[in-house]
C-alpha positions in Angstrom: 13.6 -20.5 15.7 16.2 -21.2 13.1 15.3 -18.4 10.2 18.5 -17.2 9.0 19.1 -13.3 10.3 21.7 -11.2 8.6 23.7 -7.8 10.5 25.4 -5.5 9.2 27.3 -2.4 11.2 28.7 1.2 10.3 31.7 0.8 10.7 32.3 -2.0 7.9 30.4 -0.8 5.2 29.5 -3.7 2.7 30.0 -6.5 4.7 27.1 -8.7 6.3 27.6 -11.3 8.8 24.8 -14.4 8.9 23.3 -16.1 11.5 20.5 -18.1 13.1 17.5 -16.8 15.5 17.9 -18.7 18.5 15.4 -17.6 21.2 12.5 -15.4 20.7 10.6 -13.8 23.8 6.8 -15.2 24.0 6.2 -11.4 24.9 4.7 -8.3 22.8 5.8 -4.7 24.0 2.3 -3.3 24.1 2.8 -0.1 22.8 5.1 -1.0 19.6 3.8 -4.3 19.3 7.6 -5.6 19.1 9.1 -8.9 19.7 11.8 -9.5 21.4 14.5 -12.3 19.4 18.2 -13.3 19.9 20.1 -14.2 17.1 23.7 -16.0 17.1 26.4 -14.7 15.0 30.0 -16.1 14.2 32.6 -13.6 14.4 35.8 -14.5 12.9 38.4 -12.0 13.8 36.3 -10.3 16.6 35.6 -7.4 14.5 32.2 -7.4 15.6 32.1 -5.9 18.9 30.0 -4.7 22.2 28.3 -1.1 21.4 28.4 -1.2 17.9 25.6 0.0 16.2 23.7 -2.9 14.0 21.4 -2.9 11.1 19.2 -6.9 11.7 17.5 -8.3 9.5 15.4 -11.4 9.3 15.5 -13.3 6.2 12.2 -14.3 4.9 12.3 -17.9 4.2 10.4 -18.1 0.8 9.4 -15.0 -1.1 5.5 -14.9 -1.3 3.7 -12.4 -4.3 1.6 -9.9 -2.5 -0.5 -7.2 -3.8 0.9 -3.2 -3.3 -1.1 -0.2 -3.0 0.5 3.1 -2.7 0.0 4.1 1.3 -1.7 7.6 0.0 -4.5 5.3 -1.8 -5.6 4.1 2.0 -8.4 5.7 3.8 -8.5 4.7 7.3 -11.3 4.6 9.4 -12.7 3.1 12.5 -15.2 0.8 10.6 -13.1 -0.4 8.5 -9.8 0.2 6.0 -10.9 0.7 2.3 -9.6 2.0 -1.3 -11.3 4.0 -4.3 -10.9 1.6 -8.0 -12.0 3.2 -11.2 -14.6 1.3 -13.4 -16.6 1.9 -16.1 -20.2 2.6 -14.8 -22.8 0.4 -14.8 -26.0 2.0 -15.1 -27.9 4.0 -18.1 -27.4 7.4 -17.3 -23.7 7.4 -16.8 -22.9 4.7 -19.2 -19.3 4.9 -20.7 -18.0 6.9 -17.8 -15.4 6.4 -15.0 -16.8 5.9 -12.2 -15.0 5.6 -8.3 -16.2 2.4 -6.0 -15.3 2.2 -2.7 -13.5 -1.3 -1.6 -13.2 -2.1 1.9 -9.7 -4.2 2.3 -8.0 -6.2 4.7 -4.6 -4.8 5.5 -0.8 -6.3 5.9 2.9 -5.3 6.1 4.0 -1.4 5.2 7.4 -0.9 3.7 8.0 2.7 2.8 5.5 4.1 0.5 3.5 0.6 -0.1 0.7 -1.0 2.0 0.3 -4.8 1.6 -3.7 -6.0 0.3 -4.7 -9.4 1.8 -8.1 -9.3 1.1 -10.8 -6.8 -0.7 -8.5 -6.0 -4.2 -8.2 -7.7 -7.0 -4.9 -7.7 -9.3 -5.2 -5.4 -12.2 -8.1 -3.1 -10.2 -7.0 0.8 -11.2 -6.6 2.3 -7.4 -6.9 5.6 -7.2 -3.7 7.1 -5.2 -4.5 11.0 -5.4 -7.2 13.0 -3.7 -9.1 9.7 -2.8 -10.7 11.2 0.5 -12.8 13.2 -1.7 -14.5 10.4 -3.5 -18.0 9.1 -2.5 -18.8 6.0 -4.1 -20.5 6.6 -8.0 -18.7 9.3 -8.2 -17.4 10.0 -11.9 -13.9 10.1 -11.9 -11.0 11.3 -14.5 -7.9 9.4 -14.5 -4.6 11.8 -15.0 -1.4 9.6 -14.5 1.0 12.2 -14.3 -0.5 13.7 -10.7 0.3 10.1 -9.0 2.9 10.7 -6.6 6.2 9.0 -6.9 5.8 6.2 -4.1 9.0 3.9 -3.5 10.1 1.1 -1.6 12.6 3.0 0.5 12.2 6.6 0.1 14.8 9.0 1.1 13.9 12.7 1.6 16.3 14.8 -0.2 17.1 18.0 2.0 16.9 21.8 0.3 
């Protein structure tokens, strides 16, 4: 209790009122796996007010460096969560060639098109983002950059 939460509503576009969490329920909805949590705002000038709609957020207290994979490089499966890399083979008969290896990984937060990698990756491993549920592990690979999707961290779908 404490962390700092920010709002900000509709009808004042560009402005953000801060405040503090001050209770949050010991109980998890089941089925989203939400938290409940109250947070205290000041309101100078009452423009703040019953029924508005409101954009919360909780402000992280420290920023922490973790490792993004684009979400289309995941392939989920009941034994386990895991990614394709590219490396150079090891063996004789495909030496010099570009081979996939499967990783199993330990998952963590999704914002838009990213996944968070606790565990299983390394930084600087080439992930392969495109077509990865055809791969089998040895398989030689080619790398083309320019069929990786365009992942972001808020994507918007532009309407035709």
């Amino acid at each position: 209790m404490g962390d700092v939460t920010q709002v900000t509503v509709d009808a004042f576009p560009g402005a953000t009122w801060s405040g503090k969490i001050t209770t949050i329920n010991p109980e998890v909805d089941p089925a989203t796996r939400n938290v409940r949590v109250r947070s205290t705002f000041a309101n100078p000038g009452g423009r703040l007010r019953p029924g508005m709609f409101a954009k919360v957020e909780v402000v992280a207290p420290e920023a922490r460096p973790v490792l993004l994979v684009p979400a289309t490089a995941i392939l989920y499966a009941p034994f386990g969560d895991s990614v394709f890399t590219v490396e150079q083979a090891k063996d004789a008969e495909q030496q010099g060639q570009l081979v996939a290896r499967q990783k199993f990984v330990r998952l963590g937060e999704r914002r838009g098109d990213f996944v968070a990698v606790s565990s299983g990756l390394a930084l600087g491993e080439t992930v392969v983002s495109n077509g990865a549920f055809k791969l089998r592990n040895g398989m030689a690979v080619v790398v083309k950059q320019d069929q990786a999707p365009k992942a972001e961290l808020d994507p918007r779908p532009v309407e035709q």
